[in-house]
C-alpha positions in Angstrom: -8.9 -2.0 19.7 -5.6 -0.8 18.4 -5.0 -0.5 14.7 -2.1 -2.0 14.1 -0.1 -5.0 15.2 3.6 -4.8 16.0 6.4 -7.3 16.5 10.0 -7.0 18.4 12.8 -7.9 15.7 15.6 -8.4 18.7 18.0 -10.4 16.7 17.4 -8.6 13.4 20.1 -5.9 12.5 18.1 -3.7 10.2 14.6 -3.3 12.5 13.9 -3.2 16.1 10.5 -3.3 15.4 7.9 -4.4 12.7 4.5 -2.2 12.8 1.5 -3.9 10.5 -1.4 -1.6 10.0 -5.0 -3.1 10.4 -7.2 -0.2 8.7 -6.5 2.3 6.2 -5.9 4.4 8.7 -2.7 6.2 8.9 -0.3 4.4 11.0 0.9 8.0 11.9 -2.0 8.7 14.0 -0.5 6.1 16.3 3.1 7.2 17.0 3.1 7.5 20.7 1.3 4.5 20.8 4.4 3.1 18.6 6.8 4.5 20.8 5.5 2.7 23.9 6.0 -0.9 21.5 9.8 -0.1 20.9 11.7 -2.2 23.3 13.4 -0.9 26.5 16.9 -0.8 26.3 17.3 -0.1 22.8 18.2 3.4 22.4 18.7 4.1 18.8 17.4 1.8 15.9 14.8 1.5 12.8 10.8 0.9 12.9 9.3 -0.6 10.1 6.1 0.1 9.0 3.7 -2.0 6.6 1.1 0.0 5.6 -0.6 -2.2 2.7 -4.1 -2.4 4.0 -4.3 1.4 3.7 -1.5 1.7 0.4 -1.9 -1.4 -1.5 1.5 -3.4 -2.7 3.1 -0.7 -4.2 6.3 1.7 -3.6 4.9 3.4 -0.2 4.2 0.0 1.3 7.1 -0.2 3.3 8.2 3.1 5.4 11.2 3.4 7.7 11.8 5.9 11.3 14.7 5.7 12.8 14.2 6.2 16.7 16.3 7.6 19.3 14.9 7.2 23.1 12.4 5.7 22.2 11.1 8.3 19.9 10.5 8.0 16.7 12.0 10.8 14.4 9.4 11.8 12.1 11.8 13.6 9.5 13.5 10.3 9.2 10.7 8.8 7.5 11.5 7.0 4.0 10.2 4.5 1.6 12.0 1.2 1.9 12.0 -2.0 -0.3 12.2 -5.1 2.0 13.2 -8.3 1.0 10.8 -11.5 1.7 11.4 -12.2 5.3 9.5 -9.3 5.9 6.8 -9.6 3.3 6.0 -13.2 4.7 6.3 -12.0 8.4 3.8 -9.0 8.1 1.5 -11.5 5.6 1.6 -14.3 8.1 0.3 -11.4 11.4 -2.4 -10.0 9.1 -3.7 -13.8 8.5 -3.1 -13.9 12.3 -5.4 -11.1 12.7 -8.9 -11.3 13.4 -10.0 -8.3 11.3 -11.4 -8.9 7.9 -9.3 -7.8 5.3 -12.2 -6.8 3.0 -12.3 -3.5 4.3 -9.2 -2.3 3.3 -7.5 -1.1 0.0 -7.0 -4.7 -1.1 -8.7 -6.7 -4.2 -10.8 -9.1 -2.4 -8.5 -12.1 -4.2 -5.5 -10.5 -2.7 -7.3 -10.6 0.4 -7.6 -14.2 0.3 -4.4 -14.9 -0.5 -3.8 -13.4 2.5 -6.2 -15.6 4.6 -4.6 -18.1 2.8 -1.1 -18.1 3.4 0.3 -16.5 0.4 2.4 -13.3 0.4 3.4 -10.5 -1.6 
């Protein structure tokens, strides 16, 4: 089962790709299996990764990698702040998710507002 869910941003300037962590796992364990989710054809962009069920809500939520051939460039890596389209995108594929949220870094009310359709 993998430990993350991703999602192709074509039309999106900033991102190619949004990368939602499952566990509080790193996500960095999982870069070649990132690399095989970056769409074809695109040979230089920006992966998002949301890493709150392993970081909470706070300033190392949101990382960045730029890519290059598909290959994410690890030294490339930086904290981002996101606006809310990305916030309520990653909140609404966790609440898609079939994994329970409980087991993560999370309160068990943000949890539910999770399950509930609230983001943050």
């Amino acid at each position: 089962m993998k430990e993350y869910i991703s999602k192709i941003l074509a039309n999106d300037q900033t991102y190619n790709l949004l990368v939602v962590g499952l566990s509080y796992d790193s996500l960095l364990n999982y870069i070649c299996d990132i690399e095989e989710e970056i769409p074809s054809g695109i040979n230089t962009g920006k992966v998002l990764i949301d890493q709150l069920l392993a970081t909470g809500n706070g300033k190392n939520r949101f990382l960045s990698f730029d890519f290059s051939d598909r290959h994410i460039i690890i030294s490339s890596a930086k904290n981002e702040i996101v606006n809310d389209f990305y916030r309520k995108l990653s909140s609404k594929l966790l609440k898609s998710s079939k994994r329970d949220l409980l087991s993560s870094v999370l309160s068990f009310k943000q949890a539910e507002m999770i399950k509930n359709g609230y983001f943050f």
